[in-house]
C-alpha positions in Angstrom: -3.3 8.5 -5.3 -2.3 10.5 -2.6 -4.1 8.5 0.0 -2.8 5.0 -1.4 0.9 6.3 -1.5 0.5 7.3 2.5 -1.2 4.2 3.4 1.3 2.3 1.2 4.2 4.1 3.1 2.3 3.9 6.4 2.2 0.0 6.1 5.3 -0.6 4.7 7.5 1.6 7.6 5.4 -0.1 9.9 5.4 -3.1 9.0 9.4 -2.6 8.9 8.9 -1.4 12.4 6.4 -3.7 13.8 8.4 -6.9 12.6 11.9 -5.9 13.6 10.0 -4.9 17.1 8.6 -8.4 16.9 12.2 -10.0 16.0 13.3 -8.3 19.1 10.6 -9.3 21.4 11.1 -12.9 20.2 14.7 -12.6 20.5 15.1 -11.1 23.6 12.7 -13.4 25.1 14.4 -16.7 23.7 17.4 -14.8 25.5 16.1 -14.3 28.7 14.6 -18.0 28.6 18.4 -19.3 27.7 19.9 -17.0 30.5 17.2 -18.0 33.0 18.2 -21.7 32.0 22.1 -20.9 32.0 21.0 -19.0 36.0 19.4 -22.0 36.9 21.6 -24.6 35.7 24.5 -22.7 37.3 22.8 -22.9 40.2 22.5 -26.7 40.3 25.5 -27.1 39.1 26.9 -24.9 42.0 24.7 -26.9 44.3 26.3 -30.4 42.8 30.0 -28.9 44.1 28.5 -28.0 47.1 27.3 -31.6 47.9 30.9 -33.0 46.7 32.6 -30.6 48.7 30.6 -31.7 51.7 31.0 -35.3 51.1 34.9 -35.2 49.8 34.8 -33.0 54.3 33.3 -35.9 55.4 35.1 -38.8 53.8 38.8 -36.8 54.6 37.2 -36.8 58.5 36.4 -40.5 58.2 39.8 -41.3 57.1 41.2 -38.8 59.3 40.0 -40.8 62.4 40.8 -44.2 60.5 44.3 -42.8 60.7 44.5 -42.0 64.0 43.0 -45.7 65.2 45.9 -48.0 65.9 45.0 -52.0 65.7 44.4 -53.3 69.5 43.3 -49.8 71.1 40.1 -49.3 72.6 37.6 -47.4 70.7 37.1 -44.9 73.7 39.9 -43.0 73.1 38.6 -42.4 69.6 36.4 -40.2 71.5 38.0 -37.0 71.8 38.8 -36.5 68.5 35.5 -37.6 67.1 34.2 -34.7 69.6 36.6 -32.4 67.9 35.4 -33.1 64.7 32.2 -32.7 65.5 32.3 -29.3 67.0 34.6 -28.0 63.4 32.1 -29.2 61.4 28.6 -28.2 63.0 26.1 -27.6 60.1 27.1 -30.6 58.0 27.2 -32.9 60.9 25.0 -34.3 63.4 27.0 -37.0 64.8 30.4 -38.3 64.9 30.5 -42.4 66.3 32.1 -45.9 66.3 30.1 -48.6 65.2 30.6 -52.1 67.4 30.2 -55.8 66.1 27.4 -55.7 68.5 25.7 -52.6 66.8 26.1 -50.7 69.7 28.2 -46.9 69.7 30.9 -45.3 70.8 30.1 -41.7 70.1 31.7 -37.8 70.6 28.4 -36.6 71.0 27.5 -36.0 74.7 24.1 -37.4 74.0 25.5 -40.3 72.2 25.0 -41.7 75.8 21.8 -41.6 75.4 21.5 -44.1 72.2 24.2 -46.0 72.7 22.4 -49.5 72.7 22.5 -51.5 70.1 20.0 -50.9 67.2 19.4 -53.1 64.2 19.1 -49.7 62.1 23.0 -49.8 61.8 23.4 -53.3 60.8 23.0 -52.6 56.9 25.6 -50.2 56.7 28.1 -52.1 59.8 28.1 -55.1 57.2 28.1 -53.3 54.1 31.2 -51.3 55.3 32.6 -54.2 56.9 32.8 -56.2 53.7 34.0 -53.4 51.8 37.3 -52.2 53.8 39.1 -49.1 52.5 36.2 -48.0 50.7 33.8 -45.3 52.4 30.3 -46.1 51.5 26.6 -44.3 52.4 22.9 -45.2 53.1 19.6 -44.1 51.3 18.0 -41.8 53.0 16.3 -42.6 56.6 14.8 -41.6 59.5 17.3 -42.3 62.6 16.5 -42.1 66.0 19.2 -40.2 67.6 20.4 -37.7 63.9 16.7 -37.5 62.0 16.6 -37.4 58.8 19.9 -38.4 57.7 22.1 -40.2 55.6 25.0 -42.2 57.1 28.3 -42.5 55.4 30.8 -45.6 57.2 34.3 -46.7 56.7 35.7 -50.0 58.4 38.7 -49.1 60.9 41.4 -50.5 59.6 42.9 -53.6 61.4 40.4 -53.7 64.0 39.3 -57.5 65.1 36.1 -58.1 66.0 35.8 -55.1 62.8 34.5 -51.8 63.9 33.2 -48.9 61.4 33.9 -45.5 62.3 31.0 -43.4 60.8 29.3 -40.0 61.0 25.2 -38.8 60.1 25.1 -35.7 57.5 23.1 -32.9 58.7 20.4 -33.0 55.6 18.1 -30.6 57.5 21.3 -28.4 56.2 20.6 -29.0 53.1 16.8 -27.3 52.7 18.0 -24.6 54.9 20.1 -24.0 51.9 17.2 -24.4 49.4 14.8 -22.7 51.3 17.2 -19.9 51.4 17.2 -20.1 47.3 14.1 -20.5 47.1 13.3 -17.7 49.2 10.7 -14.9 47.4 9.3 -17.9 45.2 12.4 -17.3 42.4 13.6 -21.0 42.7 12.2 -24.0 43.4 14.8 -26.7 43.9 14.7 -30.0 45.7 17.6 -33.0 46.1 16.1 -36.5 45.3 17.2 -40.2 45.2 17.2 -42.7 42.3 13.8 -43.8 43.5 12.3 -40.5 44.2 12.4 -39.9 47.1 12.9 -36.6 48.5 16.1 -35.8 50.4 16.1 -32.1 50.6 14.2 -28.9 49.5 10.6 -28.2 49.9 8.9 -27.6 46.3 5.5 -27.9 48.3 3.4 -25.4 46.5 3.9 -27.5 43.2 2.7 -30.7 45.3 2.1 -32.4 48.4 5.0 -34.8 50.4 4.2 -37.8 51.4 5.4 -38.0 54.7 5.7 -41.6 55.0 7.6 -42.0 51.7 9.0 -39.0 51.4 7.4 -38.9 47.4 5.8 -36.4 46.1 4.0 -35.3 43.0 4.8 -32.6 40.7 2.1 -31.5 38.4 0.9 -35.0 36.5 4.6 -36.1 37.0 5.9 -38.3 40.4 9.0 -37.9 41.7 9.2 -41.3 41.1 8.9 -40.5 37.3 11.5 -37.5 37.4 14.2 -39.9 39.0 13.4 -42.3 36.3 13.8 -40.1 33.3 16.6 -40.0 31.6 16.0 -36.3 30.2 17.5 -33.3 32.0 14.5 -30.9 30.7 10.6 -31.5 30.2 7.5 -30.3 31.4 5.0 -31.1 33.5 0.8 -29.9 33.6 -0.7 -28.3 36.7 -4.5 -29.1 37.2 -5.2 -25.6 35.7 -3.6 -27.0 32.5 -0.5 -24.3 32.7 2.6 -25.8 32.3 5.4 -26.0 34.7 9.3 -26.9 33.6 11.1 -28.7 35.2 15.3 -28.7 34.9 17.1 -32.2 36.1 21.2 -32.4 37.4 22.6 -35.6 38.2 25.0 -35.1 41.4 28.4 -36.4 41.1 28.3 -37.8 44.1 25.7 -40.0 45.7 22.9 -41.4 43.1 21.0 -38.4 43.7 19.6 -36.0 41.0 19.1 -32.1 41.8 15.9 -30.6 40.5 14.6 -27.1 39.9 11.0 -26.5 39.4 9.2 -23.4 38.1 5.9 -22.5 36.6 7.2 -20.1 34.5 5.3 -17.0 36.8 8.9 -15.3 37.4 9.8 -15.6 33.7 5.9 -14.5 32.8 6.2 -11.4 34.9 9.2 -10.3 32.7 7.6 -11.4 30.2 4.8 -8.8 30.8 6.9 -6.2 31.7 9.0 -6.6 28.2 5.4 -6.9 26.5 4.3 -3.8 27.7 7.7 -2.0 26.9 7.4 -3.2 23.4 4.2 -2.2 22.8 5.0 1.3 23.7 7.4 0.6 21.1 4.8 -0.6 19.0 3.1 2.7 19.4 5.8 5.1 19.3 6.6 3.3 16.3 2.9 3.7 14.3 3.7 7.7 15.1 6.9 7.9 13.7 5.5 5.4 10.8 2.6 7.9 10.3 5.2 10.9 10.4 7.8 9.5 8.1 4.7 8.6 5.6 3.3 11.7 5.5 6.6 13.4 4.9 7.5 11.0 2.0 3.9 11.5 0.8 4.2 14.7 0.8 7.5 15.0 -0.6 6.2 13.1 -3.8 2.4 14.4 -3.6 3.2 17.8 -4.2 5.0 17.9 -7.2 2.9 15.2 -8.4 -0.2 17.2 -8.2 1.2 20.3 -9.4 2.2 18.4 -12.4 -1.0 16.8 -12.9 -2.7 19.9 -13.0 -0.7 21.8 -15.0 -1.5 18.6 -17.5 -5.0 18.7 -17.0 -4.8 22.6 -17.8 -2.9 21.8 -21.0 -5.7 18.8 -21.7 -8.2 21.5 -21.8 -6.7 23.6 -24.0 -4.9 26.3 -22.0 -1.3 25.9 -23.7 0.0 28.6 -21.2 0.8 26.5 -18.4 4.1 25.8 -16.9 5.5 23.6 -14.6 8.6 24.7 -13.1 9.4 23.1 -9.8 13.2 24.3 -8.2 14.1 21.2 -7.4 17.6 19.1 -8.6 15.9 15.8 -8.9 13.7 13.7 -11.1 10.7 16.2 -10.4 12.5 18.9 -11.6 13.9 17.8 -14.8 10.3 16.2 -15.7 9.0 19.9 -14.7 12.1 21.1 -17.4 11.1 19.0 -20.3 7.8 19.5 -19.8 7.7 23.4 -19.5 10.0 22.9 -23.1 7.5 20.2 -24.3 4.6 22.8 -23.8 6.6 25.2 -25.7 7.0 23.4 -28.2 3.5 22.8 -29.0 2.9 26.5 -28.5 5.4 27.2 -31.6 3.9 24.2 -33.6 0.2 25.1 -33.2 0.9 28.7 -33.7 3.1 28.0 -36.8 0.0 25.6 -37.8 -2.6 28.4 -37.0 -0.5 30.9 -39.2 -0.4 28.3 -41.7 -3.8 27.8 -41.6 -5.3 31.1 -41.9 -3.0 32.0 -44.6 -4.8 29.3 -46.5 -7.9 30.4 -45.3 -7.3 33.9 -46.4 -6.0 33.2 -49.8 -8.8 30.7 -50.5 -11.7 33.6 -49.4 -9.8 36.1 -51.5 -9.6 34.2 -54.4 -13.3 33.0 -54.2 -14.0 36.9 -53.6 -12.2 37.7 -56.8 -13.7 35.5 -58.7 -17.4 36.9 -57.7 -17.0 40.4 -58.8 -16.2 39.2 -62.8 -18.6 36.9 -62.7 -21.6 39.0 -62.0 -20.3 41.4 -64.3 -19.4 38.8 -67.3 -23.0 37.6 -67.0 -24.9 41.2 -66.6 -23.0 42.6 -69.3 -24.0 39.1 -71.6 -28.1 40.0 -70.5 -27.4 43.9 -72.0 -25.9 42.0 -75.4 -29.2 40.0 -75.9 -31.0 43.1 -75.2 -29.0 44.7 -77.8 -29.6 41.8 -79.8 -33.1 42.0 -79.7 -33.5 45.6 -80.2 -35.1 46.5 -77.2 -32.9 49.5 -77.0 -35.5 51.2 -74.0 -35.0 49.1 -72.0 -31.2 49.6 -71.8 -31.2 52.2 -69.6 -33.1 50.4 -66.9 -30.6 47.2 -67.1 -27.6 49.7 -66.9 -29.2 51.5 -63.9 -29.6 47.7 -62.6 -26.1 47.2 -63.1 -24.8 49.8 -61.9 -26.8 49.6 -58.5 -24.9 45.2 -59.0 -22.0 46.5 -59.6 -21.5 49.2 -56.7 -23.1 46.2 -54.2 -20.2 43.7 -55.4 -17.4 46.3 -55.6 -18.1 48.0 -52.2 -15.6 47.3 -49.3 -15.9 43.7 -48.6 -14.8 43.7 -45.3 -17.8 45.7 -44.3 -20.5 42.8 -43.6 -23.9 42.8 -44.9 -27.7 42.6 -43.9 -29.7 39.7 -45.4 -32.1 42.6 -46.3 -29.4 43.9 -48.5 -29.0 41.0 -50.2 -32.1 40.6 -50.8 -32.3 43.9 -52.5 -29.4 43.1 -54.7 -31.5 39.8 -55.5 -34.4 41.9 -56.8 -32.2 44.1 -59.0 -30.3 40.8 -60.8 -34.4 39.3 -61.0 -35.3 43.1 -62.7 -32.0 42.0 -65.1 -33.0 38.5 -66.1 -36.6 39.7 -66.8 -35.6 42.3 -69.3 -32.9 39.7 -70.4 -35.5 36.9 -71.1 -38.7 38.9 -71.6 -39.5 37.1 -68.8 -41.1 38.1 -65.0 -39.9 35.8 -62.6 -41.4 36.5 -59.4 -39.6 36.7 -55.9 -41.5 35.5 -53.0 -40.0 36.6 -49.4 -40.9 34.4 -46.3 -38.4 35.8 -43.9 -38.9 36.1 -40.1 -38.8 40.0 -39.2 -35.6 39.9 -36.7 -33.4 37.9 -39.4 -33.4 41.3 -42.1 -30.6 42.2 -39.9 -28.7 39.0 -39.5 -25.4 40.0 -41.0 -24.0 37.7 -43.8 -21.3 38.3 -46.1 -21.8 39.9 -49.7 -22.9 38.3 -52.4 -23.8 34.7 -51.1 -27.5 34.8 -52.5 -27.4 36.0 -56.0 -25.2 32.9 -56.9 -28.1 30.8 -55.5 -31.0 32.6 -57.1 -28.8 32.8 -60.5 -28.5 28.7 -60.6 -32.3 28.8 -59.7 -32.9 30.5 -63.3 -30.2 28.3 -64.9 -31.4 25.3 -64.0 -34.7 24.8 -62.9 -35.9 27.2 -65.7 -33.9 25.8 -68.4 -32.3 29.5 -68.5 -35.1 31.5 -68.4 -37.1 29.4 -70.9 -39.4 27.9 -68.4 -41.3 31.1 -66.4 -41.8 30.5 -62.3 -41.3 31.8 -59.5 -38.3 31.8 -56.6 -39.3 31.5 -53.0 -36.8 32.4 -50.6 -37.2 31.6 -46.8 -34.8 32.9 -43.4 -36.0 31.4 -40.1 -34.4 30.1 -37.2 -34.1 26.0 -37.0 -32.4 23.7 -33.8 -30.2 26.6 -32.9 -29.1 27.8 -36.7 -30.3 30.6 -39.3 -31.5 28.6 -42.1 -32.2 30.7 -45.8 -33.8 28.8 -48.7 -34.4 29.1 -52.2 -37.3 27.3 -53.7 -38.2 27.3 -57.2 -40.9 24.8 -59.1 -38.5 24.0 -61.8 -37.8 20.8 -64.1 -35.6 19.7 -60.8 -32.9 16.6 -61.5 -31.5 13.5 -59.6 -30.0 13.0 -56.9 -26.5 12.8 -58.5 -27.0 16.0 -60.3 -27.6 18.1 -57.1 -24.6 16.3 -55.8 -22.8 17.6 -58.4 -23.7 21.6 -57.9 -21.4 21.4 -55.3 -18.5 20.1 -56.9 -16.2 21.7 -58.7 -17.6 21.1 -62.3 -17.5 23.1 -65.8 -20.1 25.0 -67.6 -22.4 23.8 -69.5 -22.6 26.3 -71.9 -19.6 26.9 -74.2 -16.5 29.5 -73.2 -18.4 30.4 -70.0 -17.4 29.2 -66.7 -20.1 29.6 -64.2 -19.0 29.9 -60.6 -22.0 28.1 -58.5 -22.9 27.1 -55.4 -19.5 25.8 -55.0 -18.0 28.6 -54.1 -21.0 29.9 -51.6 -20.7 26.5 -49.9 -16.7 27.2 -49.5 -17.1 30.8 -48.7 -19.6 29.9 -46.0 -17.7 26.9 -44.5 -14.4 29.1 -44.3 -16.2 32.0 -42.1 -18.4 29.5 -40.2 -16.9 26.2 -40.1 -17.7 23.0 -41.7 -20.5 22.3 -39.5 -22.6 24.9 -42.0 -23.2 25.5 -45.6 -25.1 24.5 -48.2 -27.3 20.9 -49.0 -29.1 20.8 -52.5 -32.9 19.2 -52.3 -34.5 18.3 -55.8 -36.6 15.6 -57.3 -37.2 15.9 -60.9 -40.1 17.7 -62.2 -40.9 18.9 -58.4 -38.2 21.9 -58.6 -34.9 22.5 -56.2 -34.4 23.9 -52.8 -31.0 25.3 -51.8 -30.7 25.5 -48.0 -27.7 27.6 -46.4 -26.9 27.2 -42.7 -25.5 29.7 -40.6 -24.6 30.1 -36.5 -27.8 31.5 -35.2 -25.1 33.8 -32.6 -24.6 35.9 -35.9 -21.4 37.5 -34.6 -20.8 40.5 -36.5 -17.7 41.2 -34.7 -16.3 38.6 -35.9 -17.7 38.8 -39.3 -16.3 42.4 -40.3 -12.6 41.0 -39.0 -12.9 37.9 -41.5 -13.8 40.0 -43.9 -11.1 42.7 -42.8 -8.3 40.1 -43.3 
């Protein structure tokens, strides 16, 4: 019991302590994945105001040179202040120019000299500005000659005829400065791309290779192609090593550009490890303290439960003097309480019963002893009156001398026990009685083992026997035989017989000599095996006594049982009391 109550406390602490450490790993890594996608999507989203600051710069310089153009002035002297505008913004800016109807530029570069012809690069962006006056409008994307790789935002200067569009190159080479700075230690990945995929800034390289030519690239099994197209701003992508790798979408407010971050999870995996091993310290420390707090409660219960249990199993065997009293206030002590007054309790009850008991015991062997002593005498003195009777007046003396020796045997101090020799002796004087009595010699045959002479029995338990011998096997005394009487030790017992070669009876009349019944002859009540059977069951127990044996014409044996231990001690106090 002890060792299920531990491991049932073991489990169940830490169980307790295993799943709220689980809860917490679970939680705190569904937190760390919600702040690492609140980070990053702050980040984009700080990256989307960067891009519409830039472009609400640029559009305020467009305008701001659109002001300062007055219809019918040359375009030179646009120059200066182009120049200035260029050097205050340097970083977002490569060039500052004048578009003319014959493509060619006026610029505040000094090496706008140097590409200055006309070029059929600006003509989508000359017409497309042209046609829209007072709006400011942008390319995709492109490689130009004299800026790179740039993107060209125009406005058409108002009131000028032929038109002209005043427009500047962004510095887009700005832009992954900025993104490799983020990206910088491999903690972000992020990358600016177009409606068609194609990649305007940021390098993701070690997720996939750029196409140069096309600017595309290809993200895991995902194109940039199919990132632009999606319309959802969070799904994954597979690697060739099958590990996934997430991939967050922003659309810009400006421009019909979206801005991506990519990341295979390593960052988040190494604090991911890191928390795991934390928590399995936890785990750990937590089986300990599990372990500790189970023995303690184990112990706390164990321990008066055993002491209980064993006073239990002390009182289960018998001992009635064990207590259980535990100083404790709680349940354990007040089961201790009632149990120490439960044992006492039986104590008074069996030794009330016990008292009981012997009394009974005591008044039944006293009044089966009183009735012994009249009884011998009531039918030795009826043997003298048929001597009488028949004259045999010699032989008086001898039955008195008989009687005498009967009577001081059955009158001496009956708590002194006596030898089966003795009775045996006292067995031959009442045979020398009935002889003269009956004019009969019924012979006594001993076949007793020489170490049982001395087996100590109580007085008086044989004559009875020998006496219902001569009563009823020989009708009396009318029938002569003989009486055989046996002691030997049988299956652990002292066994003593009486045999005679009488007229026997049934089955139902032995029965019967051990009942309680009356007399057969009239005004005489003869007290017969009966009362040796009782006699010998209330010193002994009722494991001994007496069983009758007869068959009719075959004769009767009487067999008496007693312990072979022959405890004399214990004898002489039965008979004491």
């Amino acid at each position: 019991m002890s060792f299920k109550l531990f491991v049932l406390c073991l489990l169940f602490v830490f169980l307790v302590v295993s799943g709220v450490t689980q809860l917490s790993y679970r939680y705190m890594r569904k937190e760390m994945q919600n702040n690492n996608d609140f980070y990053v999507r702050q980040i984009l989203s700080k990256v989307d105001q960067y891009l519409t600051l830039t472009s609400s710069s640029i559009q305020t310089q467009l305008h701001a040179i659109n002001a300062s153009y007055v219809p019918g002035m040359p375009l030179e002297n646009l120059k200066p202040e182009m120049g200035q505008l260029l050097e205050l913004n340097q970083g977002l800016v490569k060039n500052v120019y004048v578009v003319c109807p014959d493509l060619g530029i006026i610029g505040g570069s000094p090496l706008t000299v140097v590409f200055e012809d006309p070029r059929e690069e600006r003509r989508p962006f000359y017409e497309k500005a042209a046609a829209h006056k007072g709006e400011v409008i942008y390319t995709a994307p492109y490689e130009s000659l004299s800026s790179g790789w740039t993107v060209t935002m125009a406005k058409y200067l108002t009131g000028s005829e032929p038109p002209a569009v005043v427009a500047l190159d962004m510095d887009l080479s700005a832009f992954e400065s900025m993104f490799m700075d983020l990206s910088r230690s491999d903690l972000l990945n992020m990358g600016i791309i177009d409606g068609q995929g194609m990649l305007i800034a940021g390098f993701p390289r070690r997720f996939g290779a750029i196409d140069p030519a096309t600017r595309r690239t290809v993200i895991g099994n995902l194109s940039s192609e199919d990132i632009a197209a999606t319309t959802e701003s969070f799904f994954t992508a597979i690697n060739q090593s099958g590990q996934p790798i997430e991939i967050l979408k922003y659309p810009a407010s400006r421009f019909d550009w979206s801005i991506i971050s990519v990341n295979d999870d390593s960052r988040m995996m190494q604090s991911y490890r890191r928390l795991r091993s934390h928590f399995w310290l936890l785990m750990a420390g937590g089986l300990v303290l599990s372990t500790c707090a189970s023995w303690l409660v184990t112990r706390y219960i164990r321990k008066p439960v055993h002491f209980l249990r064993n006073q239990m199993r002390a009182v289960k065997l018998g001992s009635l003097s064990a207590e259980a009293e535990l100083q404790r206030s709680d349940e354990f002590g007040e089961l201790s309480r009632t149990f120490n007054q439960m044992i006492r309790r039986i104590q008074d009850l069996v030794h009330d019963r016990e008292e009981t008991l012997e009394t009974k015991r005591l008044m039944e062997i006293q009044v089966l002893q009183s009735q012994i002593n009249p009884h011998f005498l009531y039918n030795t003195l009826g043997s003298i009156s048929n001597i009488v009777g028949l004259g045999q007046y010699d032989k008086v003396d001898t039955v008195v001398f008989s009687l005498i020796r009967i009577l001081e045997y059955g009158i001496a101090d009956a708590s002194r026990p006596v030898t089966l020799q003795e009775e045996l002796d006292n067995v031959k004087d009442f045979i020398q009685v009935q002889n003269l009595r009956y004019c009969k010699s019924f012979a006594v045959m001993e076949e007793i083992e020489p170490e049982l002479y001395a087996y100590p029995v109580f007085r008086m338990f044989l004559q009875p026997i020998v006496e219902n011998s001569l009563f009823h096997g020989y009708c009396g005394g009318r029938t002569l035989g003989s009486i055989r009487i046996r002691s030997f030790r049988e299956s652990g017992r002292v066994v003593v017989t009486v045999e005679d070669q009488g007229i026997g009876m049934s089955a139902a009349a032995a029965e019967r000599l051990l009942q309680d019944t009356p007399s057969c002859t009239p005004g005489r009540k003869r007290i017969g095996l009966r009362n040796i059977h009782q006699r010998i069951q209330l010193y002994y127990g009722s494991d001994y006594g007496l069983t009758v044996h007869s068959r009719l014409g075959e004769g009767t044996c009487v067999r008496a049982e007693f312990p072979a231990s022959g405890d004399k001690d214990k004898l002489v106090k039965e008979l004491a009391t």
